[in-house]
C-alpha positions in Angstrom: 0.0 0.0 0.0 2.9 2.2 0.7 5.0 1.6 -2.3 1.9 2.4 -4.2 1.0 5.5 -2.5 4.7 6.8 -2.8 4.6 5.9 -6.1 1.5 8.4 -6.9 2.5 10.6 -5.1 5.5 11.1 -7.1 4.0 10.3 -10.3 1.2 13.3 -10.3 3.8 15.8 -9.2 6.3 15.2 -12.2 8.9 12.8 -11.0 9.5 15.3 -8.4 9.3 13.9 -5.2 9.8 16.6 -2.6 6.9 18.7 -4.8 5.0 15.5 -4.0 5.5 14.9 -0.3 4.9 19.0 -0.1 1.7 18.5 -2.0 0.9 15.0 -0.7 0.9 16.9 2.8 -1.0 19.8 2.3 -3.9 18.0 1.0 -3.6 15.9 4.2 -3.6 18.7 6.3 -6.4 19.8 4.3 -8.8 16.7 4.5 -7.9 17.4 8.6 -9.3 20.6 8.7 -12.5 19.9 10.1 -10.8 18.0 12.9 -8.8 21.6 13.3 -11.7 23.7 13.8 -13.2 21.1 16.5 -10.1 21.3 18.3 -10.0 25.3 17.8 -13.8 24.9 19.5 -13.2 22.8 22.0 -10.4 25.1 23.1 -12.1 28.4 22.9 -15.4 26.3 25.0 -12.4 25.1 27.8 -11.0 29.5 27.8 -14.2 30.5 28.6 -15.2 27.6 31.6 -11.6 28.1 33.0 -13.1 29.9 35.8 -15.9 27.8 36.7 -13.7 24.5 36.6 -11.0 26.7 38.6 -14.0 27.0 41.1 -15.2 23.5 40.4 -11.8 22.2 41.6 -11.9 24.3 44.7 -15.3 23.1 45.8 -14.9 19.0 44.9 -11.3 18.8 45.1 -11.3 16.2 47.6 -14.1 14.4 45.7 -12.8 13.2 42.5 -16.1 11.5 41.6 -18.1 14.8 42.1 -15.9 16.8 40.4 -15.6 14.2 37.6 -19.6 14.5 37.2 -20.0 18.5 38.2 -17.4 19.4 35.2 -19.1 16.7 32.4 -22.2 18.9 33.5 -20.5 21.8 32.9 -19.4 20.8 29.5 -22.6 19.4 28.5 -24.4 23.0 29.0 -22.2 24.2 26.3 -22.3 21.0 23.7 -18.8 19.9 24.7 -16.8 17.5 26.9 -13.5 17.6 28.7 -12.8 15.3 25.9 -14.0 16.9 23.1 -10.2 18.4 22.5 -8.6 15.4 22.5 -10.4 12.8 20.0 -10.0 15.1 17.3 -6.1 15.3 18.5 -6.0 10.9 18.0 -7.8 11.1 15.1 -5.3 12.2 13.1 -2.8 10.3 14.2 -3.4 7.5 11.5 -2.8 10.7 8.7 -0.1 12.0 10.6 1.6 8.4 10.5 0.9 8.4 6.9 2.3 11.0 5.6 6.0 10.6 7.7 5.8 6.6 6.0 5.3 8.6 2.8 8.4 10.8 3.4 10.6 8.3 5.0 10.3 5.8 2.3 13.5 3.8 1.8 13.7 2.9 -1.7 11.5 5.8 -3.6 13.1 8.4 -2.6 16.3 7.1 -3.7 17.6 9.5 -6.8 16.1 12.2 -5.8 16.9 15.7 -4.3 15.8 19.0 -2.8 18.0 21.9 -4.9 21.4 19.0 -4.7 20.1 17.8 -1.7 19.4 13.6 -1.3 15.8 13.4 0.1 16.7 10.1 1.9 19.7 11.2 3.6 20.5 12.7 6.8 22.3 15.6 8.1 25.2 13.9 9.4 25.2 11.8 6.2 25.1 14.8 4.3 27.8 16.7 6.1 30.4 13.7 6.0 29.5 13.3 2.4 29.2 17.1 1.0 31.3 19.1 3.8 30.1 21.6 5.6 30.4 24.5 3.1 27.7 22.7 0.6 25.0 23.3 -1.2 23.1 20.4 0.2 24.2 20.8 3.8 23.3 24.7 2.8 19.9 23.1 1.7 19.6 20.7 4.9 20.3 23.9 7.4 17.7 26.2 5.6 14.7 23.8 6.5 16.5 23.7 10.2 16.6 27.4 10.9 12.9 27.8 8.9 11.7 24.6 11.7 13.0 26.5 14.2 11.4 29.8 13.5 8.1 27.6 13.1 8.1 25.8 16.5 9.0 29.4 17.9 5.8 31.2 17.1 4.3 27.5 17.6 5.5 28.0 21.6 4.5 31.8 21.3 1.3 30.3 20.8 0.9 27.4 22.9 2.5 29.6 25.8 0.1 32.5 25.3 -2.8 29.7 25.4 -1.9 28.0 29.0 -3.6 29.4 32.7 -2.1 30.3 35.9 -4.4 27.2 37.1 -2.5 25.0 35.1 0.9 22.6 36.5 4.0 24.7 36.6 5.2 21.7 35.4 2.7 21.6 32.8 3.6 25.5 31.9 6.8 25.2 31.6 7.1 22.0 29.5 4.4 22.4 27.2 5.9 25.5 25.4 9.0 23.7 24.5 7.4 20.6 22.4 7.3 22.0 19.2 10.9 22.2 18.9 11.1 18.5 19.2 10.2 18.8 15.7 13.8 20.1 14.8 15.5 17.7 16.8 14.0 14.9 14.9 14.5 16.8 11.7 17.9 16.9 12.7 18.3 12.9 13.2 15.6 12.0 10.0 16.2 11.8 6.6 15.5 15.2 4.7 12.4 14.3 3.4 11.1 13.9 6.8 12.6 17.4 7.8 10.6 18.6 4.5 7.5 16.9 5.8 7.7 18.3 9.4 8.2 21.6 8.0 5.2 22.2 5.8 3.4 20.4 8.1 4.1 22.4 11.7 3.8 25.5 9.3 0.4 24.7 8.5 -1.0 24.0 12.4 0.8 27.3 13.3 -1.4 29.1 10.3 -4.4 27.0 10.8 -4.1 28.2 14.7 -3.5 31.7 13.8 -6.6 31.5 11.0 -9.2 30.1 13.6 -8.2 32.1 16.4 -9.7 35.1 14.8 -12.8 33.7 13.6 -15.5 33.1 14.8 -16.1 29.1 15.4 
């Protein structure tokens, strides 16, 4: 199924294979979007019940089964759950885990390049290969720095998002995920670095899009 999917995906963009996994994951992201906008809901409902579960907590603390029911109540009066910003989170893992199998192909993306750069090799592959002062290593640190600047505004974002109510654990941590992205670009072949880009630019967009509209 893979090899035949690689294979199309290659095909309707020309031969060129990064084209395709660019293409191949914006129509991905695409087909998601609905998924997007429920999480963008869900988090917008949770913003605006932050103080009544803040209260909620105060009041059944000690009675995890009370608060349990007391904040599904909650929830339900506004057509939601304390789940409802989650399932749509899983259900895109399958896509998700599609389109890195796509870009991390080992034989079809053999032979082909981003501007001199192999798709299907890494950086450290690429340096001891090319030397430092490369076009493909030159290629392979441009998607790097433009990752980082992605998971930057992404943290920006997620930072701006968390409440004083929340785990300092929890406030501090969160905001650094996104730049797990560019460590695993940084350890993956470029294709995957490709992938990972276009794809963390899109949520960081699709975030920005939603957040001023109405949902």
């Amino acid at each position: 199924m893979i090899d035949s999917l690689v294979s199309f995906v290659i095909g309707v963009s020309g031969g060129h294979a990064a084209l395709g996994i660019v293409l191949f994951t914006l129509a991905v992201r695409l087909l998601l979007l609905p998924l997007g906008i429920r999480q963008a809901r869900s988090a917008r409902v949770r913003e605006r019940l932050a103080p009544m579960l803040r209260e909620l907590r105060k009041r059944f603390g000690r009675d995890p089964q009370r608060l349990a029911k007391e904040t599904s109540a909650l929830f339900a009066k506004e057509g939601s759950s304390p789940f409802a910003g989650i399932l749509p989170g899983l259900a895109q893992l399958p896509f998700m885990w599609l389109m890195f199998r796509v870009a991390t192909h080992p034989t079809a993306l053999a032979g082909h390049d981003l501007f001199g750069a192999p798709l299907g090799q890494q950086v450290a592959a690429v340096l001891a290969h090319y030397g430092l002062f490369s076009g493909p290593f030159s290629v392979f640190a441009l998607v790097l720095v433009l990752m980082a600047v992605v998971a930057w505004l992404s943290s920006r974002t997620v930072k701006s998002a968390l409440t004083d109510d929340q785990p300092e654990l929890i406030r501090r941590v969160t905001p650094l995920l996104p730049f797990g992205s560019v460590l695993a670009a940084a350890v993956l072949p470029l294709a995957a670095g490709l992938y990972l880009l276009v794809s963390t630019a899109w949520t960081v967009g699709e975030r920005a899009v939603l957040a001023t509209r109405p949902l």
